[in-house]
VODOZA-307363 format. One record per residue (C-alpha): residue in one letter; x, y, z. Coordinates in steps of 0.001 Angstrom, whole numbers, plus 500000, padded with zeros to 6 digits. Example, Ala and Ser with C-alpha at 12.3 -4.5 7.8 and 13.67 -1.06 7.14 Angstrom:
# residues 2
a512300495500507800s513670498940507140
END
This chain:
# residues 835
x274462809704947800x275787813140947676x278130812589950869x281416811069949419x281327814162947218x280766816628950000x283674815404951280x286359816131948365x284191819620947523x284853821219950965x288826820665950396x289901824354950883x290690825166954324x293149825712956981x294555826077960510x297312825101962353x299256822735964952x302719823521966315x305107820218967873x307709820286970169x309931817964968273x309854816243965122x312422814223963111x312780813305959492x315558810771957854x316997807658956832x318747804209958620x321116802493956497x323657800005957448x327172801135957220x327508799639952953x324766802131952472x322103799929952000x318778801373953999x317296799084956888x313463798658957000x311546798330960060x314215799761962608x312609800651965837x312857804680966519x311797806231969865x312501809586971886x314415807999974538x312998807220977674x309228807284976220x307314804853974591x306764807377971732x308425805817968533x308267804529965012x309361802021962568x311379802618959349x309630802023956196x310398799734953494x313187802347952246x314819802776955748x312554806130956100x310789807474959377x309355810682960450x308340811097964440x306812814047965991x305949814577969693x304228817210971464x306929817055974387x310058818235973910x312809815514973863x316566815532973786x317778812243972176x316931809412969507x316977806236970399x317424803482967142x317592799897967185x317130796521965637x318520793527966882x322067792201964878x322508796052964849x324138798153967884x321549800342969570x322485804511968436x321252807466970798x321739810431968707x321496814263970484x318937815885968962x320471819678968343x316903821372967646x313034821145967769x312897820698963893x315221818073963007x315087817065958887x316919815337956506x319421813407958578x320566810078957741x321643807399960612x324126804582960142x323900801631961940x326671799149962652x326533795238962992x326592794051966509x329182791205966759x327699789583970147x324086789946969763x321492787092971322x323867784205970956x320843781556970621x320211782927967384x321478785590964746x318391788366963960x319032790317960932x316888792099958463x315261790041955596x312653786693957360x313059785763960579x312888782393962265x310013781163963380x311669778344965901x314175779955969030x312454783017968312x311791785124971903x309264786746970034x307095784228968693x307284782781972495x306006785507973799x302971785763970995x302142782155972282x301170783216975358x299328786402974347x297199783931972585x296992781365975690x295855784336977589x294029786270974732x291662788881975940x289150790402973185x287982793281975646x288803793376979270x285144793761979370x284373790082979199x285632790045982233x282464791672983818x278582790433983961x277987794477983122x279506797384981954x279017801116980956x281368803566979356x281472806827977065x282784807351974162x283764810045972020x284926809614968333x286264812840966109x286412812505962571x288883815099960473x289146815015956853x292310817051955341x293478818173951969x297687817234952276x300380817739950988x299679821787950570x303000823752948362x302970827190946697x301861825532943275x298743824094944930x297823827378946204x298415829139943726x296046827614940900x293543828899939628x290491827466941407x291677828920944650x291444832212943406x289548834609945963x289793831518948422x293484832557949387x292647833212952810x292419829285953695x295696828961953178x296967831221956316x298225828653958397x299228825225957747x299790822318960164x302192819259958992x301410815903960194x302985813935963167x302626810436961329x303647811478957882x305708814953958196x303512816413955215x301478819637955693x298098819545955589x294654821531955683x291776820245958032x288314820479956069x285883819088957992x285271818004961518x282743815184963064x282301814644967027x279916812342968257x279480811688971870x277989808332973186x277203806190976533x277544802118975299x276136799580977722x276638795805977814x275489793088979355x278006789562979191x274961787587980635x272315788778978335x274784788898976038x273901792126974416x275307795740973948x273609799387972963x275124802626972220x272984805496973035x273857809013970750x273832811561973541x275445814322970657x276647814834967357x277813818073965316x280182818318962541x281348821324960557x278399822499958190x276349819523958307x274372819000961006x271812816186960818x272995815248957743x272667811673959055x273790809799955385x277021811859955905x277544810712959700x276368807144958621x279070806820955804x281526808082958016x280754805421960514x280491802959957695x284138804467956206x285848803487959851x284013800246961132x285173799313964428x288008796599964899x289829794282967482x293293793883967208x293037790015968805x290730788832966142x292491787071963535x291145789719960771x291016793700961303x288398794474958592x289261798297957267x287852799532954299x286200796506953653x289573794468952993x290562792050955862x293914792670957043x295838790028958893x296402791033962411x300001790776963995x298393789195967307x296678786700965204x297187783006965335x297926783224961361x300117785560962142x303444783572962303x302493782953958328x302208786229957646x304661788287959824x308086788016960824x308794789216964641x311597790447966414x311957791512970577x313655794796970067x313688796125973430x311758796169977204x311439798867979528x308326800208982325x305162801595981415x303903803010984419x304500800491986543x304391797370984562x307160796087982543x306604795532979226x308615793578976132x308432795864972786x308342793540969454x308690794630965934x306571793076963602x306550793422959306x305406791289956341x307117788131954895x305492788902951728x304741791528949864x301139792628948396x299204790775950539x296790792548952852x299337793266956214x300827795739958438x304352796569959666x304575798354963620x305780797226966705x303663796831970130x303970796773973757x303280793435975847x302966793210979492x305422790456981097x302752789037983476x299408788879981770x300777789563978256x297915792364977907x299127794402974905x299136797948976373x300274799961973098x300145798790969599x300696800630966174x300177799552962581x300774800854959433x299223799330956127x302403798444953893x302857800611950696x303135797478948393x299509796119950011x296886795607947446x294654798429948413x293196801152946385x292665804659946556x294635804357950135x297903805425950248x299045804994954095x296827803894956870x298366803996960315x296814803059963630x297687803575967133x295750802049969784x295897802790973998x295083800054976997x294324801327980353x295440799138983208x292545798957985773x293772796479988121x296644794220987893x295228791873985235x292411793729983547x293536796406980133x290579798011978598x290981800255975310x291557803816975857x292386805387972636x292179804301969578x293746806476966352x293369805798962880x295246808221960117x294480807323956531x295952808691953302x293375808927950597x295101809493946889x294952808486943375x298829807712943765x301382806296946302x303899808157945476x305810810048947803x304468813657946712x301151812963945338x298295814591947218x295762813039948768x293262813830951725x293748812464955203x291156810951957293x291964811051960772x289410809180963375x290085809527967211x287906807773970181x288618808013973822x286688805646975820x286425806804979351x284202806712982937x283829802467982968x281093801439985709x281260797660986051x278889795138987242x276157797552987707x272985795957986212x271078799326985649x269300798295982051x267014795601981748x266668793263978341x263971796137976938x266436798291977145x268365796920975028x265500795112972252x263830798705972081x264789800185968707x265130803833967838x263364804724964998x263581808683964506x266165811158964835x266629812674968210x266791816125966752x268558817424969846x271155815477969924x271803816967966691x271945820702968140x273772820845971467x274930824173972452x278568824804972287x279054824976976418x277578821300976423x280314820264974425x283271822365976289x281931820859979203x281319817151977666x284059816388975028x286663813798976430x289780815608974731x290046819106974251x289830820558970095x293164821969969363x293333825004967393x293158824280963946x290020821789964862x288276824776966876x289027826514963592x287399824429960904x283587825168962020x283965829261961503x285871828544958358x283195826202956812x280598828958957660x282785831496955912x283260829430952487x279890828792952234x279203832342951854x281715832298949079x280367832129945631x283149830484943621x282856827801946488x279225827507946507x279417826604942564x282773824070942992x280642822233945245x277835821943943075x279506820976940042x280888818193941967x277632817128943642x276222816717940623x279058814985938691x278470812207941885x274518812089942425x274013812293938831x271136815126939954x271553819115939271x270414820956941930x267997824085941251x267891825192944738x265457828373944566x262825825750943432x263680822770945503x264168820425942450x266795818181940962x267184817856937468x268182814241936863x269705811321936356x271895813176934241x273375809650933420x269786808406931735x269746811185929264x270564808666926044x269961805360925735x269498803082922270x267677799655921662x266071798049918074x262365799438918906x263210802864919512x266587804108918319x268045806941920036x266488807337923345x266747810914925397x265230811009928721x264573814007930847x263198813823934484x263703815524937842x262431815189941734x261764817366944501x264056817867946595x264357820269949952x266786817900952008x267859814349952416x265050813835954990x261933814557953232x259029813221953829x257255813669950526x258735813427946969x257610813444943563x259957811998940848x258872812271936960x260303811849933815x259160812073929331x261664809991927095x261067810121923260x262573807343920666x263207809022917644x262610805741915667x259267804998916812x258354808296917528x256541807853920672x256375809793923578x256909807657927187x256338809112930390x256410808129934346x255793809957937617x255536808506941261x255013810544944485x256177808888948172x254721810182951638x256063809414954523x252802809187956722x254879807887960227x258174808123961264x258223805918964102x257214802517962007x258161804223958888x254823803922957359x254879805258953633x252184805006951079x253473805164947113x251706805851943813x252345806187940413x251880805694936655x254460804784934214x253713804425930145x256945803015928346x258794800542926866x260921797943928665x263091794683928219x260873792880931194x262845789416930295x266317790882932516x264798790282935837x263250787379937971x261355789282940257x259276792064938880x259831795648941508x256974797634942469x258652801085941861x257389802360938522x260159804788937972x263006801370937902x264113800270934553x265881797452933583x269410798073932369x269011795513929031x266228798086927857x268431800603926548x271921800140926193x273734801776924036x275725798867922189x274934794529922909x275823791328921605x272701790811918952x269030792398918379x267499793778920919x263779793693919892x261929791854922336x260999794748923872x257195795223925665x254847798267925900x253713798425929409x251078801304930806x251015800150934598x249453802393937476x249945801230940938x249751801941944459x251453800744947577x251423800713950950x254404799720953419x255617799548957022x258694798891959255x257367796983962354x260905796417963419x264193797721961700x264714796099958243x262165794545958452x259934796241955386x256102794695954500x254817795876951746x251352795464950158x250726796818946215x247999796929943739x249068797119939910x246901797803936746x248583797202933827x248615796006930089x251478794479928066x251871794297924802x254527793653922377x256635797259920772x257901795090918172x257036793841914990x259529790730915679x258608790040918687x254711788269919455x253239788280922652x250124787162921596x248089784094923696x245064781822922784x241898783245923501x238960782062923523x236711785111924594x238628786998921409x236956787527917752x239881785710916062x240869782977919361x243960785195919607x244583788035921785x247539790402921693x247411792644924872x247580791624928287x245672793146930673x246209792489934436x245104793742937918x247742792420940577x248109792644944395x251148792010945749x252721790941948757x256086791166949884x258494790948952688x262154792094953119x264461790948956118x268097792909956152x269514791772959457x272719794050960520x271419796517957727x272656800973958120x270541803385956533x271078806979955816x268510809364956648x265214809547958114x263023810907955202x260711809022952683x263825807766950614x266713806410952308x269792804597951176x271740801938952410x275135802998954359x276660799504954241x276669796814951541x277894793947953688x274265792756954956x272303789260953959x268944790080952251x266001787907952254x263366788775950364x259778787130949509x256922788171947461x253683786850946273x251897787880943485x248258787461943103x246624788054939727x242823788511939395x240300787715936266x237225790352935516x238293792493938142x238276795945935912x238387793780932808x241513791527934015x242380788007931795x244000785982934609x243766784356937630x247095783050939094x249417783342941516x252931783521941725x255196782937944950x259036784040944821x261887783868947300x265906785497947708x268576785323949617x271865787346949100x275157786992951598x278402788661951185x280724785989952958x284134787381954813x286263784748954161x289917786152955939x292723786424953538x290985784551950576x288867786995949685x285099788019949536x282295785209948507x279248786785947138x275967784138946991x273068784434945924x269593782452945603x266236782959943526x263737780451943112x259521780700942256x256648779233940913x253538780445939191x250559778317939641x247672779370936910x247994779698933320x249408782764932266x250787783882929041x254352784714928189x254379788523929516x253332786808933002x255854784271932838x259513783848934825x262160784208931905x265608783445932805x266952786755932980x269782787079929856x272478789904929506x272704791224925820x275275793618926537x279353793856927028x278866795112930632x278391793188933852x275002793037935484x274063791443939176x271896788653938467x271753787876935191x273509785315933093x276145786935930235x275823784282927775x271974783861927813x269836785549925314x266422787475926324x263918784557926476x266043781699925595x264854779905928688x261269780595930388x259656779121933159x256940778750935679x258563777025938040x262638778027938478x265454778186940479x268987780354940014x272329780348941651x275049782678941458x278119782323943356x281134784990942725x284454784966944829x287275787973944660x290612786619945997x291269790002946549x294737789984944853x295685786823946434x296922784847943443x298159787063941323x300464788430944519x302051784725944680x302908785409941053x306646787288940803x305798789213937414x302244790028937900x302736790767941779x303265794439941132x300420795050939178x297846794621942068x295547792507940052x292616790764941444x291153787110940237x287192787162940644x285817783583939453x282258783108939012x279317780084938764x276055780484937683x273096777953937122x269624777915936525x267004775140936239x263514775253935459x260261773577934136x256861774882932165x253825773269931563x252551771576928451x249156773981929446x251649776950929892x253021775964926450x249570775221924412x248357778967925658x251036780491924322x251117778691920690x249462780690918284x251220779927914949x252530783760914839x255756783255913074x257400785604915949x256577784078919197x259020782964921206x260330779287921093x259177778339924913x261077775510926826x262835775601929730x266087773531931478x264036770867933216x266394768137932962x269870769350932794x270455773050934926x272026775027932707x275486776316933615x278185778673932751x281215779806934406x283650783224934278x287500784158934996x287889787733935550x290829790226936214x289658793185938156x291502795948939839x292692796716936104x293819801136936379x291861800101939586x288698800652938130x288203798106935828x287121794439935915x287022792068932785x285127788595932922x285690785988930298x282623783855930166x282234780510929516x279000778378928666x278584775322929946x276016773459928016x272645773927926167x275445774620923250x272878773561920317x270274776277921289x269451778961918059x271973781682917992x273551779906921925x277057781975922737x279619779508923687x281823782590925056x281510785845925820x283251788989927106x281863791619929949x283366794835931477x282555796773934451x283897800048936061x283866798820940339x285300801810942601x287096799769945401x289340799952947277
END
C-alpha cells in the first residue's frame, strides 16, 4: 500500500536530454481566431503534431530539420524556414483555400459524415480490421521490453528554491524539457522489465515469461512493479474501447467512432515503401471520454502504421492532466503490421492549467525478434503457474542489461539509479519520505525495531456503549514480503471503562501453494449486525462499530471474546481454501440491547451468553485477479476482478461447553461490468441459510448503515436489526455513467460531474422455532421478523466527482415504510480517489 506514495516522495531529482529541434506557437486563421487540430510536421518526415483546442502545438525531434510543414484542409498548406534549433513563441497564420476538394467544403468546427474521404477510408480499415498481425499465425514468440519513468515537471527557480529542497540543491543540475509538452522536467524513478511472450492461435493461449526486472531503488519490490503494471494496462487501438486508467476511451478506429469523432484526410505521402493516407481525427463533443491525433493508413491493406492520441483537456478525467500516446507498426511482409513501439506520456496534477505542476509518467515498450509458426511450447507450458518470485530475475548484473535492453538509456535515465542511491543517504530525504509513507499506509515506521505503529486512522472512534474510543496497535514489519507477522492492538472506552484487546500472528509455511496457518484472540466490542458473512480475521472490525457521528442510537452493540485458528492454501492462483476453528462467546455490552435466548438447561429458562465452537469452511475464486508481493500478506493490484466466494459454517453442541448445533451455508458473487462509454456497472450477490436453531447473535441480520457515510454492502436506510433472517438473499446493483449525463447538459458540462444510481433489495424468511427461542419477555430484545413476502427495496441518485473527491447519494426507501423508527430518506457521503 505504500507504493503510490513512494512514488510522489522520491520527486527530487534530475538529469538531462538535449533535441535537435523543437518548436513552440500558435495557428490562427488570418481574423485572429486560433485553429484547433491543424496538422504540424517537419517536412518530409512523418514526425508531427496536432494543434490543441487553443490553436497551440509544441514538436521536438531528435534530427535536425529545416522547415514546418502546416495544414488543414479549407486552409492553404504553409512551409515555414525554421531559422534555429530552438524555435519559441511564434505564431502562424493560415489563409482560406478558395479551391479546396470541390466534392465538399472541410473547415474547422463538425465535419460531414456522408462524401467524407475519410470516413471511406475508416470503412475499410474496419472491413479489413486486424487486432494483431499475430492472428495471422498458428504460433508466435517475441520480446518485449517496457521502461517506466516517473518525473516531477514543470521545474522554475521558485520550485527550487523552497524550502524543502534545502541541502537537496544538487538535483536540480540539469534539467531536460519534454518533446510532447515543451515543459522541463526531472526524471525520479526508472522501471525496465524485460520479457519473452509466447502464443499459441490454436490453443488459443498466451504467456509472458519475466526474464528481468530492476528499477531505481526498489528492487523486488513486486507491489510497486505490480501497480505500475496495473497504472498502464495494455490496450488495442482496433477495439472499440482503449481502457486507460480505468476509464474507457472511445477509440478513433472504432466502429462508434463516426459518433464520436469528426475526420478529415489531411495529407498522403511514403513510409518506407508503402504509401500511406494521414487523417486527422478530434471530438464532436466535449467532456466525454475521447482523443484528438491524426494516424497513418496504408493504401492497400489499410494497416495503420503510425497512430497518436492525446486525451482532450475538457475530458472528464481526474488527477490527469494530458495523456498522449504514440504507437509504431512494423511491416513484415506486404500485408502483415505487427506493433513495434508503443509510447504513453501522462501528466499527473491536481490542476489542468497550463503552469500547474504535475509528475509525468512516461511508459515505453519495444517489441522485437518475432519467430512465427514455431510450435516450441506445449499446452503445460502454458497452464503451469508461477507461484514464487524468481529472485534472479530481480538482480541481473548491469552487463546483462547493456547487452539485453532493446533501446539504449539516454543520459538522464542512466542517471536516475546513482541519484536515487545518493538521496537515500540524505537525511532530510529519508524523513520527507517517511512522513509521506505514513500519511498513505496509515502505519509509522520504527525501522531500528522492524515495527509499524498503526492504523494511525483507528486511533478514535465513538459509539453509545463506550463513548470515546482510542485505539493503539502496531505489526511487524521487515519488508513487504514477510513471511511471518504479528499484528496487535488495546482500545479503552472511557464510558464503560473497559479495556479491549486483539493480536493475530500469520506464517507463511510454503511459498509455492502459499500455505499459511493463522491464529489469534480478540476480546472487544463490535456492531456484528453490519455484515452478512462473518470474516475469520480477528483483527477486522466492522465500520458501524465506532463511528464517530450516525443517524440514531447506536447501542446494539455485542461483547465478543473469540480465539481462532486457521489454516489455508492456494492449489491454483486465486483460488484460496480455507479451513478455521472459532471459540467464542457473545453477549450483549448494552443495557438496551438483550441477547438473551430460552434455555432450558439454565436456572431461570433464560440464558444470556452465547457460547460457540465453530469450524469453518470456505472457498474464494478471483479469476483474472494481480497481487502484490510474495510474503504472508499480500494485497490486491487490480480491483477490476469477479469474486466468488462460499463458506460454510458448522456449529457444534458440548464440544468445550458449546450451546448449538447448526449449520450455516453462504454464497457471493461480485463483478465490475465495463460497459463502453456508459459507464461502470458494479453487481453484487449474497444469499444463505442457517439450518438449526440458533439464537439472535447466530443469526443473518440484514446488514443496516447508521451512519452519513457510504459503506459496500449495506443498505443506508436500514437500521441495525430491523430485518433478521435465517434464510436471505441481497442484491446490490450500482452504475457510474462516468460523467455521461451531466456532459449532455450545457450548464453542468463544465463541472465534470458524475451520476452514480443505485438498487438495492433484500428478501428473507425466519422460523416460527427461530422466533419462539429467541422470545424471552426481556423488554429489550429485538423485534424479529424478516421480508418474506415483499423484498424490501430502496433506491439512490448520487453526484460524485464533486472537488473530485467527493460523492453524495440521496437515498430513497422503497417500502416497509410503517416499520418503528423506518427512514423514508436519507443522505450518505464518501471521499472516492478516481480518476
Amino acid at each position: 500500500m505504500k507504493i503510490k506514495l513512494t512514488l510522489i516522495s522520491i520527486l527530487f531529482c534530475a538529469i538531462s536530454l538535449v533535441a535537435q529541434t523543437k518548436v513552440k506557437g500558435i495557428i490562427t486563421d488570418i481574423d485572429n481566431i486560433p485553429i484547433p487540430y491543424c496538422s504540424i510536421q517537419f517536412n518530409g518526415s512523418t514526425e508531427g503534431t496536432t494543434s490543441n483546442e487553443n490553436g497551440g502545438f509544441y514538436l521536438e525531434s531528435k534530427e535536425d530539420w529545416k522547415e514546418l510543414k502546416i495544414s488543414f484542409i479549407g486552409f492553404k498548406t504553409l512551409i515555414i524556414p525554421l531559422a534555429a534549433k530552438i524555435n519559441y513563441n511564434l505564431k502562424f497564420t493560415l489563409e482560406e483555400e478558395t479551391d479546396a476538394l470541390k466534392e465538399i467544403i472541410i473547415v474547422t468546427g463538425k465535419q460531414p459524415k456522408k462524401n467524407n474521404p475519410a470516413i471511406d477510408i475508416l470503412r475499410k480499415i474496419w472491413a479489413q480490421k486486424r487486432k494483431n498481425g499475430l492472428s495471422h499465425f498458428n504460433q508466435y514468440q517475441y520480446k518485449k521490453y517496457t521502461k517506466v519513468e516517473f518525473d516531477l515537471n514543470t521545474i522554475d527557480k521558485k520550485l527550487q528554491q523552497k524550502k524543502i529542497f534545502k541541502g537537496l540543491e544538487f538535483v536540480f543540475k540539469d534539467i531536460d524539457t519534454s518533446s510532447v509538452t515543451g515543459k522541463t522536467f526531472l526524471p525520479v524513478f526508472l522501471n525496465e522489465g524485460l520479457s519473452e511472450v509466447y502464443g499459441d492461435n490454436i490453443l488459443k493461449k498466451e504467456k509472458e515469461v519475466l526474464i528481468a526486472n530492476q528499477n531505481s531503488g526498489f528492487n523486488k519490490d513486486q507491489q510497486l512493479i505490480n501497480y505500475i503494471d496495473d497504472l498502464y494496462s495494455e490496450y488495442n487501438i482496433y477495439d472499440n474501447y482503449l481502457k486507460i486508467f480505468d476509464k474507457s476511451f472511445v477509440s478513433p478506429l472504432s466502429k462508434t467512432g463516426i459518433n464520436n469523432y469528426n475526420y478529415v484526410l489531411a495529407d498522403s505521402t511514403y513510409i518506407g515503401k508503402k504509401w500511406c493516407y494521414n487523417i486527422i481525427y478530434y471530438p464532436r463533443r466535449k467532456n466525454e471520454l475521447t482523443f484528438k491525433g491524426n494516424f497513418w493508413v496504408n493504401d492497400s491493406t489499410f494497416a495503420v502504421k503510425e497512430i497518436n492520441l492525446q486525451v482532450v483537456k475538457n475530458a472528464n478525467i481526474n488527477w490527469v492532466k494530458d495523456v498522449y500516446i504514440e504507437q509504431e507498426f512494423e511491416l513484415l511482409n506486404d500485408s502483415i503490421f505487427v506493433l513495434k513501439r508503443d509510447y504513453l506520456l501522462s501528466d499527473f496534477a491536481l490542476s489542468k492549467k497550463d503552469k500547474s505542476r504535475g509528475v509525468y509518467g512516461k511508459k515505453t515498450t519495444i517489441y522485437k525478434d518475432y519467430v512465427f509458426n514455431k510450435p516450441l511450447k506445449d499446452e503445460r507450458f502454458y497452464d503451469k503457474k508461477v507461484f514464487t518470485a524468481n529472485e534472479d530475475s530481480y538482480s541481473k548484473p548491469k552487463e546483462f542489461w547493456n547487452e539485453n535492453r532493446l533501446e539504449e538509456l539516454n543520459e538522464n535515465e542512466k542517471g536516475i539509479y546513482k541519484l536515487i542511491d545518493t538521496l537515500k543517504t540524505v537525511k532530510k530525504f529519508k524523513n520527507i519520505n517517511k512522513a509521506v509513507q505514513t500519511a498513505y499506509s496509515g502505519y509509522f515506521e520504527i525501522d531500528a525495531l522492524n515495527i509499524d505503529y498503526g492504523p494511525i486512522f483507528s486511533t478514535f472512534g465513538f459509539n453509545d456503549v463506550e463513548g470515546l474510543r482510542v485505539r493503539v496497535g502496531g505489526r511487524t514489519y521487515k519488508s513487504t514480503n514477510d513471511l511471518f507477522r504479528l499484528e496487535a492492538y488495546t482500545a479503552y472506552g472511557f464510558k464503560d471503562k473497559n479495556l479491549k484487546y486483539g493480536f493475530q500472528a500469520k506464517w507463511l509455511v510454503n511459498k509455492k501453494n502459499r500455505f499459511i496457518i493463522t491464529g489469534g484472540k480478540k476480546n472487544d466490542i463490535e456492531q456484528i449486525g453490519a455484515t452478512l458473512t462473518a470474516t475469520t480475521d480477528v483483527l477486522g472490525r466492522s465500520d458501524g462499530s465506532s463511528s464517530l457521528i450516525g443517524t440514531g442510537t447506536n447501542d446494539k452493540l455485542t461483547k465478543i471474546n473469540i480465539t481462532t485458528l486457521t489454516g489455508e492454501i492456494e492449489p491454483t492462483p486465486n483460488l484460496i481454501l480455507k479451513l478455521s476453528a472459532n471459540y467464542k462467546t457473545l453477549s450483549s455490552a448494552s443495557d438496551t440491547f438483550s441477547l438473551d435466548y430460552n434455555d432450558a438447561d439454565a436456572t431461570t429458562g433464560i440464558s444470556s451468553k452465547i457460547r460457540q465452537l465453530e469450524t469453518v469452511f470456505s472457498a474464494g475464486y478471483y479469476p483474472k485477479r494481480k497481487m502484490s508481493g510474495f510474503g504472508v500478506q499480500r494485497d490486491a493490484a487490480n480491483t477490476d476482478f469477479t469474486q466468488y466466494f462460499t463458506q460454510i459454517t458448522r456449529g457444534s453442541k458440548n464440544i468445550f461447553d458449546s450451546d448449538f448445533n447448526y449449520t450455516k451455508v453462504q454464497f457471493s458473487f461480485f463483478k465490475l461490468w465495463e460497459i463502453g462509454g456508459l459507464g461502470r456497472l458494479k453487481t453484487s450477490l449474497e444469499t444463505g441459510k442457517t439450518f438449526g436453531e440458533v439464537p439472535l447473535g447466530l443469526l443473518s441480520v440484514a446488514p443496516g448503515n447508521q451512519t452519513y457515510f457510504i459503506f459496500n454492502n449495506t443498505f443506508n436506510l436500514l437500521n441495525f436489526y430491523e430485518f433478521t433472517t435465517d434464510k436471505y438473499a441481497s442484491f446490490h446493483l450500482e452504475h457510474n455513467f462516468n460523467g455521461r449525463i451531466f456532459s449532455r447538459i450545457p450548464l453542468l458540462k463544465k463541472t465534470k460531474l458524475r451520476t452514480v444510481i443505485g438498487f438495492k433489495t433484500f428478501i428473507g424468511n425466519i422460523s416460527d422455532k427461530n422466533i419462539a427461542l429467541n422470545t424471552t419477555g426481556n423488554s429489550n430484545e429485538i423485534l424479529l421478523r424478516a421480508p418474506s413476502k415483499d423484498p424490501y427495496y430502496e433506491y439512490s441518485v448520487g453526484v460524485a466527482n464533486i472537488f473530485k473527491i467527493l460523492r453524495v447519494d440521496f437515498n430513497f426507501r422503497g417500502n416497509y415504510l410503517d416499520n418503528p423508527e423506518a427512514r423514508k430518506f436519507g443522505i450518505t457521503a464518501g471521499l472516492r480517489f478516481n480518476f
